[in-house]
C-alpha positions in Angstrom: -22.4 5.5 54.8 -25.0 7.0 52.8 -26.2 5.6 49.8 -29.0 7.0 47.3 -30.2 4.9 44.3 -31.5 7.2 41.5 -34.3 5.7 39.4 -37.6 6.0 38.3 -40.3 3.6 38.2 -38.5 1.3 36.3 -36.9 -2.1 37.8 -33.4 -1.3 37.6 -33.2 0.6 40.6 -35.0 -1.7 42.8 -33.2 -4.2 41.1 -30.1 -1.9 42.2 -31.4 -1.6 45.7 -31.4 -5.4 46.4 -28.0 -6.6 45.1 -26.2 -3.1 47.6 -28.5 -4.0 50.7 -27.7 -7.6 49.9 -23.9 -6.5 49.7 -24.1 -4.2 53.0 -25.6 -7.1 54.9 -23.4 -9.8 53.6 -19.8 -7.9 54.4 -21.1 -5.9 57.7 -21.3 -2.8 56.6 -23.8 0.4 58.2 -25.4 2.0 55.6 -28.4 4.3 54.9 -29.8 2.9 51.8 -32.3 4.5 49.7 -34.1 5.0 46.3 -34.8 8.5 45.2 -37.8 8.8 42.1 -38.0 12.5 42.4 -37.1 13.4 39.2 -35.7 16.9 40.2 -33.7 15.4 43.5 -32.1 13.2 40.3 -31.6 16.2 37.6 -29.5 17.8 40.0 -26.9 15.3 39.8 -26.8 15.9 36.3 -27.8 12.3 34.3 -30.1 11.8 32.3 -30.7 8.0 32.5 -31.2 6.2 35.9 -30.3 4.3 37.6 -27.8 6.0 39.5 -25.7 5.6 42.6 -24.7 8.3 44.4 -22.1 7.0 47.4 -21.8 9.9 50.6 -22.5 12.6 48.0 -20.5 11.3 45.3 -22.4 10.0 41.8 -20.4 6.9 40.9 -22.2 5.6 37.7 -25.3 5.8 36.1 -27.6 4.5 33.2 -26.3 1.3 33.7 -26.3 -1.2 36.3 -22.3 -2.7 36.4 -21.2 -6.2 37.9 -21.0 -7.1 41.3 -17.2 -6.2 41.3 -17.8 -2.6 40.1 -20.3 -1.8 42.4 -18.2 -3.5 45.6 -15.2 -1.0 44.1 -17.7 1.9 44.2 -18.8 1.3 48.1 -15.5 -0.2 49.7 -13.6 3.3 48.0 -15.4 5.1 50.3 -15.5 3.1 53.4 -11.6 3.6 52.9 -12.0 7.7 53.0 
């Protein structure tokens, strides 16, 4: 699974980065995690506020950062594809 964090220099996204790595690790699950601060790499998903998660390709949310539940929905979805 792939998994790109979209933020700036802001805490959200690391903030974001710790609470999926902590999820992956907890429930077994192989994943490439990473946060992107290239501003153009995050302009081509089309937000304008970060952070973002983008899932195997797919943006899932963005500007905010949701509840634990949301973001296990987001990830399991596509461990199920």
């Amino acid at each position: 699974m792939d998994i790109k964090i979209l933020g700036s220099c802001c805490g959200h996204a690391q903030r974001l980065f710790e609470m999926i790595s902590q999820y992956c690790q907890s429930n077994n699950i192989e994943a490439d995690i990473e946060i992107t601060e290239d501003t153009v790499e995050i302009m081509q998903y089309g937000i304008l506020s970060t952070p973002g998660l983008v899932v195997n390709g797919k943006l899932k949310f963005n500007g905010i950062i949701p509840n634990d539940n949301k973001i296990l929905n987001y990830i399991t979805q596509e461990i199920k594809r």
